[in-house]
N, C-alpha and C positions, 0 to 999 in steps of 0.2 A: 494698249488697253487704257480706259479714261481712268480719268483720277477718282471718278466714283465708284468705279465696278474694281477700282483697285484695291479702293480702302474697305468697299461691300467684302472682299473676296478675305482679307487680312483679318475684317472682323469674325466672320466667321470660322478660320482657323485657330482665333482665339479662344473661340469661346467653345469649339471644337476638344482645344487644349486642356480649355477648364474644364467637362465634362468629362475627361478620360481622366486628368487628375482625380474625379472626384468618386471614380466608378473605378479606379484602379485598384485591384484584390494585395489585400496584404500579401507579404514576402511568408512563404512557409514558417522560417524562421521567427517572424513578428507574430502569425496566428499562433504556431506553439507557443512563445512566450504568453501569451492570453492564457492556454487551454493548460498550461502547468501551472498560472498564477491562480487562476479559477480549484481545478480539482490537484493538484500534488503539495504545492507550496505548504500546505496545512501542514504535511505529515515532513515530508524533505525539506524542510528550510526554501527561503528566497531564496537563497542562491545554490540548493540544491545538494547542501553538506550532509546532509541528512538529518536523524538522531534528534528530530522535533519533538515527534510522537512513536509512540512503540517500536523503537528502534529501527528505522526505516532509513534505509542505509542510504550513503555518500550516492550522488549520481552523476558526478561531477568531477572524481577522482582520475589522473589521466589513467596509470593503469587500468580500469573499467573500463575509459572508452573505447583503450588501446585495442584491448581484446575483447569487447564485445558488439559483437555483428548485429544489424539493423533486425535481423531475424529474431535473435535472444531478446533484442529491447522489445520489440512489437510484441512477441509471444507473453513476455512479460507483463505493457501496460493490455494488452487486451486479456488475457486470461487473468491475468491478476497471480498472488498467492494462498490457495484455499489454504483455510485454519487459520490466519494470518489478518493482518488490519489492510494487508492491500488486497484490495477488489481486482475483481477482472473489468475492468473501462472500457469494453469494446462493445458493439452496441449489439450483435450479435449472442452475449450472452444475459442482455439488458439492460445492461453500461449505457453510459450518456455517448462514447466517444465513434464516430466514424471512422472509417478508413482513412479518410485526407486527415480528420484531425490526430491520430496517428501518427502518421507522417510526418505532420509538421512539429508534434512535440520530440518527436524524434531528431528531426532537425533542429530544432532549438537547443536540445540534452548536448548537440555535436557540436553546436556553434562556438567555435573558438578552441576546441579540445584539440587532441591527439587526431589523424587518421586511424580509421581502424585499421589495424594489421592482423592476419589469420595467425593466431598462435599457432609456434611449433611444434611438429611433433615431439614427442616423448617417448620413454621406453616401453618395451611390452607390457601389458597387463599386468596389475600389481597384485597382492596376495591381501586378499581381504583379513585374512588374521591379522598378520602382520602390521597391516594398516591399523586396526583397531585400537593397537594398543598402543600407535604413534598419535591415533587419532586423542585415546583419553588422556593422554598426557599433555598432548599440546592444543589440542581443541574444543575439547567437550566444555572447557569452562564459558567459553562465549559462543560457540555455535549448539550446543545442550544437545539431545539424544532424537532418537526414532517419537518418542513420545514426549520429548519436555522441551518447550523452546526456551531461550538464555536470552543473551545481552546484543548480540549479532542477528545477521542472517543467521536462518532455520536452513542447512542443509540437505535436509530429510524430504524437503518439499515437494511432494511428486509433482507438481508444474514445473518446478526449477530444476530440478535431475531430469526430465521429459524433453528439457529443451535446452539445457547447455548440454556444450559436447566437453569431451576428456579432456581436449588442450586447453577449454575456457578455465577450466576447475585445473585442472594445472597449472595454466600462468597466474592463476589468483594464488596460489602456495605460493609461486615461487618468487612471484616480484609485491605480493600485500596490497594493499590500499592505502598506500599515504596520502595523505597524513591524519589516518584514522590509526585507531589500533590493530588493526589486522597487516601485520608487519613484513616484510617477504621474509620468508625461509629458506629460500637455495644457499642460504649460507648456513644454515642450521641442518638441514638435510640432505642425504643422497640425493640423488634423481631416481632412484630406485624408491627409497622411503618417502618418496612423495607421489612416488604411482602408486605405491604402498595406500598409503592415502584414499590418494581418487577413489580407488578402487573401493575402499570401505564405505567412504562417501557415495560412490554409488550402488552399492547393495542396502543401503541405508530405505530406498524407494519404497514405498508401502503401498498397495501390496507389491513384493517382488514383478519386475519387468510385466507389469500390467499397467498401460498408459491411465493420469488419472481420470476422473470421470468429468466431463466439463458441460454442468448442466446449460440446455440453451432453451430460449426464450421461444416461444411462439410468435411473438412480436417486438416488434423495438417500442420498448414502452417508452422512449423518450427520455427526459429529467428523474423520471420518475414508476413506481411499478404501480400499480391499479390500488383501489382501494377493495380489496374481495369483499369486507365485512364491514361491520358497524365502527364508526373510530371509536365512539365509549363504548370501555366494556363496563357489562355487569351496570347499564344505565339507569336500571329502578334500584340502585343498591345506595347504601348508603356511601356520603364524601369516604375518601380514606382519609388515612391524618398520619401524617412522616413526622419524624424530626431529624432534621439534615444535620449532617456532620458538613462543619465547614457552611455551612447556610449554601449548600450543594449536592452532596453525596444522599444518598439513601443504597444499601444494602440489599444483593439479591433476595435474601433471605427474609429483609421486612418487606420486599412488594412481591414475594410470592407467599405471603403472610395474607397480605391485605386482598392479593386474587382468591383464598382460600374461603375469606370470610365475604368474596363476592363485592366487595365494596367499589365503589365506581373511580374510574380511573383511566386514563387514556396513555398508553404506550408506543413511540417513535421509535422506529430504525432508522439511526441517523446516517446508517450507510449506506454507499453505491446501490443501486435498485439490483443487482447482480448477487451481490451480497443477500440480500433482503430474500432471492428468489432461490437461493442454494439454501439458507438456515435465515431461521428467525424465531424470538419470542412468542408464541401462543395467543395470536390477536394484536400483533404489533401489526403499525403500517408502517409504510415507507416516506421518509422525509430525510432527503438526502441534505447531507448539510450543505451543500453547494448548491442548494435552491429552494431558496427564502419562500418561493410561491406553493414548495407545499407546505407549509403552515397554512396558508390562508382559510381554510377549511375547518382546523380545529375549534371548537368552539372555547372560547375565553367566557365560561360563567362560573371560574370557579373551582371545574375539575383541575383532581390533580394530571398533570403531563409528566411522564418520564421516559426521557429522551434516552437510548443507549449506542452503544457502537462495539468495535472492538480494539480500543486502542489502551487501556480498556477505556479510557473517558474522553478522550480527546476532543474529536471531532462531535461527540455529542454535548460536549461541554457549549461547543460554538453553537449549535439549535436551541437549546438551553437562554446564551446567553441573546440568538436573537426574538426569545417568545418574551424575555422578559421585560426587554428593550419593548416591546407592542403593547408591556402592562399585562399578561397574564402574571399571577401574583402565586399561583403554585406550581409549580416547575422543581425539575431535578433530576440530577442525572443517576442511571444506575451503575453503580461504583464501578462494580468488578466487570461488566463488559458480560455479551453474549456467550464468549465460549464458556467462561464459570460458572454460567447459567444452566449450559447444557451440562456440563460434567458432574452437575449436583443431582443432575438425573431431571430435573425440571422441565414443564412441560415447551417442546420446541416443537416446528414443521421444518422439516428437512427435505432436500432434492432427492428424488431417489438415488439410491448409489453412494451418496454423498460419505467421505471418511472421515470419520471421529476426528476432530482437529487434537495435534498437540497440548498438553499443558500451556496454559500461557505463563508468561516470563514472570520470575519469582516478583514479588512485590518491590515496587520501585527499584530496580535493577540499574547499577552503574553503568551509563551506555558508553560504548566507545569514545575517548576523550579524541575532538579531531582537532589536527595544528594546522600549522599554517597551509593554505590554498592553492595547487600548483596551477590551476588554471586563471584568466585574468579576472576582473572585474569581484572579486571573492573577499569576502571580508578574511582578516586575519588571526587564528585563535591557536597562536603556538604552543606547542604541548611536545615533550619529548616520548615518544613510544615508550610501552611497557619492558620490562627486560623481558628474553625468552625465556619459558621456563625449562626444563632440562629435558632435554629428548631423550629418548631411549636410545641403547648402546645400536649403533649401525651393527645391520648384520650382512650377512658374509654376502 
């Protein structure tokens, strides 16, 4: 071969090279990291410890990953938790997330963790009485009732009873989440008084052994869910007029005040389009905080914006704080969050089907204190667990 058609032949495997380099698809593992740093990181921490916002648990814990199968995680970020600040992200229910991008946050959640191992079995079927009163002694202070969420995970949650099985909810008694507060018990409990447990834990389901109702979408709305109606409401009414607590907050109570008197006003759901399409405000649109481009629409002359969510402020604090950053000059978020809105009886659009959500968690609740990190790359925040508190007498 000549020295020309040699180096012809070299050049082009190079630049061959450079164009696969450059059209080469990220590693599962690198898109998830993208697609958690974008939509989770807000509420789970950067590095996934949780207990950012509304107490949104460790994801990163080895026992979790230990025992939880690729199926629990997926059911989880796709359906989400109804009543809850976590949305269902699957684009199926009109979530931003696909199937691949599933996957790969899935992948990322594992990078570096535990193999998952199938938890063992356990004893026969526990006594739900029984359980109960193991239950309010040693748990109802942070995981709260059928009706009242606490400081933890909500137990009660018909997506989360729907889709772990017995041994998941078993190995979480027995071996805890360290280094959060949820501590193992097999040394505090039988094996018995911890199916005991389960058991209670799962009759907890609302309604009893009826799967729960998982509203789906007509289309994949994308970022975002339509606009049905007019984004001002009440547009020939007069401005409203707030005064913010904290140069922030406003009160369900005073912007269902100011809807009463008709006064002009524009209201954001600042969650998941999923969220937004299962329960919403009464004329709210959707403006997920995880994408700046729907604001662009709202008009800045003045009206008041109030942004809400269910954290209860969280993530609508962040739509808030980017309208204000553009110069709209009245903004503000609604304190107590969507469900306090519905349980005041105030007026909502709901999915058909859709169940009453929980009480939400008492006001500024002490979240799980988390210590040091067993997986790597994790910042460090040592904290000695709580003591236990005293179990009922073992029965025979």
């Amino acid at each position: 071969m000549s020295t020309r058609k040699t180096a012809l032949l070299l050049s082009f495997v190079l630049l061959a090279g450079g164009c696969a380099r450059k059209t080469a698809v990220a590693s599962p593992v690198a898109h998830g990291r993208q697609v958690y740093a974008k939509y989770c990181a807000t509420c789970h921490g950067v590095a996934g410890n949780g207990y950012v916002a509304d107490n949104a648990p460790s994801l990163r814990t080895a026992t979790f990953l230990a025992s939880a199968s690729d199926l629990y995680l997926r059911a989880g970020i796709t359906r989400g938790r109804p009543g809850t600040a976590m949305a269902g992200y699957g684009r199926g229910l009109g979530g931003p997330l696909a199937p691949e991008d599933i996957d790969a946050l899935i992948a990322f959640l594992r990078d570096g963790g535990p193999p998952y191992v199938e938890p063992p079995p356990g004893p026969a079927i526990g006594d739900v009485k029984r359980g109960k009163t193991i239950y309010d002694a040693a748990c109802v202070r942070c995981h709260g009732t059928q009706t009242q969420r606490s400081s933890a995970v909500h137990l009660a949650n018909p997506v989360l009873l729907a889709t772990a099985s017995d041994a998941f909810l078993r190995r979480a008694v027995e071996v805890g989440r360290p280094p959060t507060s949820m501590v193992p018990w097999k040394e505090t409990f039988t094996p018995l008084q911890i199916a005991d447990v389960v058991a209670y834990v799962r009759s907890m389901a609302v309604p009893p052994a009826v799967p729960a109702v998982v509203p789906q979408s007509n289309q994949p709305y994308g970022p975002r869910a339509p606009r049905p109606g007019p984004i001002v409401l009440n547009p020939k009414g007069r401005q409203a007029e707030f005064v913010l607590k904290e140069d922030l907050y406003v009160s369900i109570d005073v912007v269902k005040q100011a809807l009463d008197q008709k006064r002009r006003l524009i209201i954001a759901d600042a969650r998941a389009p999923s969220d937004w399409l299962s329960l919403h405000i009464t004329g709210a649109i959707s403006a997920p905080y995880y994408d700046a481009g729907a604001l662009d629409d709202i008009p800045n002359d003045g009206t008041w914006v109030l942004a809400y969510c269910a954290c209860p402020h969280h993530v609508s604090g962040q739509v808030v704080d980017e309208l204000r950053k553009r110069g709209y000059k009245h903004t503000a978020v609604i304190d107590e969050g969507v469900f306090a809105w519905q349980q005041k009886g105030y007026p909502v659009v709901a999915a058909p089907g859709s169940l009453p959500p929980p009480a939400p968690p008492p006001a500024h609740p002490a979240p799980p204190v988390p210590g040091a990190p067993l997986l790597h790359a994790l910042p460090a925040h040592p904290a000695a667990p709580p003591a236990h508190p005293t179990p009922p007498p073992a029965h025979p």
